[in-house]
SERO-4910 file (N, C-alpha, C, O; in steps of 0.05 Angstrom, whole numbers):
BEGIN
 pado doro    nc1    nc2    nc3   cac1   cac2   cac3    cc1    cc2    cc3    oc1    oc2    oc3
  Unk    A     17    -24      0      0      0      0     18     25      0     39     29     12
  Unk    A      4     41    -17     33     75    -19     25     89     -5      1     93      0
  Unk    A     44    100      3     41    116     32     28    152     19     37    162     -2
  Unk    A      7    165     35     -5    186     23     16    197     30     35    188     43
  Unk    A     13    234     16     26    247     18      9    268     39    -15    262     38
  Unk    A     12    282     52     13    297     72     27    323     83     28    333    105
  Unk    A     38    329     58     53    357     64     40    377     65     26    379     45
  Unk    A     36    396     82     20    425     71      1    411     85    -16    428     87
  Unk    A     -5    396     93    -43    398     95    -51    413    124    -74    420    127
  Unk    A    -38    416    138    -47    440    159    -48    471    144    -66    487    142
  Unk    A    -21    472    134    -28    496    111    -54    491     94    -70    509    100
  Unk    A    -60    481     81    -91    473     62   -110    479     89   -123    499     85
  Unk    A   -113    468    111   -133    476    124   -134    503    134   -154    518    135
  Unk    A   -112    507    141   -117    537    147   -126    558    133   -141    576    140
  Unk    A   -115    555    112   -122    573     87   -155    565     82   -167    587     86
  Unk    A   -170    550     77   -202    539     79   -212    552    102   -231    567    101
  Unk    A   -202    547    117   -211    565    145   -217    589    142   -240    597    144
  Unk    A   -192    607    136   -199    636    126   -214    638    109   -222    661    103
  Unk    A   -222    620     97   -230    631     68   -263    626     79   -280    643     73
  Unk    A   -270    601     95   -298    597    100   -300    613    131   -314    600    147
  Unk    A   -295    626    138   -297    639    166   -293    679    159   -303    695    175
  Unk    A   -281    687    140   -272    712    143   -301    718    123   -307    702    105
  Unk    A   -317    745    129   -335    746    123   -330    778    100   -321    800    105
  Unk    A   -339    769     83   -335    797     68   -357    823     76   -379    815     83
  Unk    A   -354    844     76   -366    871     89   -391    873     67   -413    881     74
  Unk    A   -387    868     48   -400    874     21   -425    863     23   -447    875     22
  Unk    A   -417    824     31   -439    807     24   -462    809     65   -484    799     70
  Unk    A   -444    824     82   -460    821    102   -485    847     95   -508    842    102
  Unk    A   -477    873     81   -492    887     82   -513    880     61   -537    881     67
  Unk    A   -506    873     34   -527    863     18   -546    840     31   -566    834     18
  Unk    A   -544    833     46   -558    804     57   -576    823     79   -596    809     83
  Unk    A   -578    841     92   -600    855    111   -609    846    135   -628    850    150
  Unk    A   -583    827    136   -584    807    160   -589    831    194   -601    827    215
  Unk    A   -574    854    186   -578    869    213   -559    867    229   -560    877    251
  Unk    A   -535    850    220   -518    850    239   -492    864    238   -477    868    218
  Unk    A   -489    871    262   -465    895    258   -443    884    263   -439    864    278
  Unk    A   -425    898    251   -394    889    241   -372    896    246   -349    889    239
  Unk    A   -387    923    269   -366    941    274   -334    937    287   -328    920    304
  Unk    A   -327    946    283   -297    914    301   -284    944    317   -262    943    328
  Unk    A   -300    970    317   -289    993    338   -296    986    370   -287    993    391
  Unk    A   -314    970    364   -322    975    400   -310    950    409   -309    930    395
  Unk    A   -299    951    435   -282    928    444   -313    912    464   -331    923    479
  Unk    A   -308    884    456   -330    863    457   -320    852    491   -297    850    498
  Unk    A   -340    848    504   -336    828    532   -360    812    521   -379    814    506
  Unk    A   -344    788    544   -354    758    547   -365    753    568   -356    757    591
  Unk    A   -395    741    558   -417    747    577   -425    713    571   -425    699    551
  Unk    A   -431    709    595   -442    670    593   -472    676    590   -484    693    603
  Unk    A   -482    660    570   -513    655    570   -518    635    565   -510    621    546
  Unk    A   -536    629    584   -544    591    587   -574    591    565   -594    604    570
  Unk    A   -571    578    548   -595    573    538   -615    549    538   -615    541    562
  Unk    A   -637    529    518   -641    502    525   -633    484    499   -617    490    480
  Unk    A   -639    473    501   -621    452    473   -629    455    450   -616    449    430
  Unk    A   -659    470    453   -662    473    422   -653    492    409   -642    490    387
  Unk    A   -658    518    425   -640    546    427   -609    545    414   -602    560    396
  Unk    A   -596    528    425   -569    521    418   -575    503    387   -565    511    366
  Unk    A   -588    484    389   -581    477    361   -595    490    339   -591    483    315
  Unk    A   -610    510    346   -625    533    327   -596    556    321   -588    562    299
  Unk    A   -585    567    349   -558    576    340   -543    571    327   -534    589    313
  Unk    A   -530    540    322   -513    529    308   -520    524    277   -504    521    259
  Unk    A   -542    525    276   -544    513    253   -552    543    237   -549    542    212
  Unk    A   -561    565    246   -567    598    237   -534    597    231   -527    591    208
  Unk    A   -519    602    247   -487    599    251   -479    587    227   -465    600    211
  Unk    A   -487    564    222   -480    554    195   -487    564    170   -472    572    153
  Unk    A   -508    563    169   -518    563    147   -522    596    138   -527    602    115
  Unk    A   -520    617    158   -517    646    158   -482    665    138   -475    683    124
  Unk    A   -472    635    157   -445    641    160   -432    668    182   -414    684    179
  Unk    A   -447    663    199   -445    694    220   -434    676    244   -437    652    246
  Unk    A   -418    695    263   -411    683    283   -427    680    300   -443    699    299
  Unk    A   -435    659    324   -459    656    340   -459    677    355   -481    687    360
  Unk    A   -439    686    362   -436    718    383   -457    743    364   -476    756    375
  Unk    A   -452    746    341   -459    763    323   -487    760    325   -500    781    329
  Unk    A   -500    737    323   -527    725    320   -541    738    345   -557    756    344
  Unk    A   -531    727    370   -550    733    390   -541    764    394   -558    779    403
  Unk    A   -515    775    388   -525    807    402   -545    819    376   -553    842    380
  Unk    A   -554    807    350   -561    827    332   -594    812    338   -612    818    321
  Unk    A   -600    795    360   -633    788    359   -633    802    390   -655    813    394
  Unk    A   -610    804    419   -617    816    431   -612    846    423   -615    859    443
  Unk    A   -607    859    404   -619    882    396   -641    894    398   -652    911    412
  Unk    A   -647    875    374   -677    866    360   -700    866    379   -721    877    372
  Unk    A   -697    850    407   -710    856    429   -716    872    444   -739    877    454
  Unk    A   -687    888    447   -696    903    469   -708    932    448   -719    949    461
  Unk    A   -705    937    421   -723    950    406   -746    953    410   -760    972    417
  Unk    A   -755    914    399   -787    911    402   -808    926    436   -831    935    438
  Unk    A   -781    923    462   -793    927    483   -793    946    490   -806    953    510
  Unk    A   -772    965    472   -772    987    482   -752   1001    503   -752   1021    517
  Unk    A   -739    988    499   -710    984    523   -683    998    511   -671    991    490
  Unk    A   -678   1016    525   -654   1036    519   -645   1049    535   -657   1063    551
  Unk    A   -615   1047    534   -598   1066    556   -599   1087    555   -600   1096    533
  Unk    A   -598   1102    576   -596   1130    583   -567   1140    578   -547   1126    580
  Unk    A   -567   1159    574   -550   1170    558   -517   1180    582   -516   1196    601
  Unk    A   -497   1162    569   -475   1171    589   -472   1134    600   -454   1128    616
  Unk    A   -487   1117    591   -496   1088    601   -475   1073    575   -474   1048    572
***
């Protein structure tokens, strides 16, 4: 049996990586998805427990969006606190 070749293939994946993960500016605004992109404001990490379906409704928006799951839930808790009416006071 001949032995495969195997050179580069962490290079090959990495490069796929970038290529399926880096999101072009162009195709997020044409799509009206609502989600912001802004990379000025510095992001904290906040735990949110959700239930199983929640999560595999995330994952699979995540996929098939191609948006990061972080991106997803701050651009529907937006979307929320819109609908409710919910806004910081100013200096907040």
């Amino acid at each position: 049996m001949a032995k495969k070749n195997f050179d580069n293939v962490t290079a090959e994946l990495a490069n796929q990586a970038k290529e399926r993960f880096t999101t072009d500016d162009s195709i997020i605004k044409n799509t009206g998805a609502g989600i912001s992109t802004d990379k000025k404001e510095p992001k904290k990490q906040k735990t949110v427990y959700l239930n199983k379906n929640l999560i595999k409704l995330l994952k699979k928006a995540s996929y098939i969006k191609e948006f990061d799951q972080s991106e997803i839930v701050a651009a529907a808790l937006e979307r929320y606190f819109e609908n409710e009416g919910i806004y910081l006071e100013e200096g907040e």
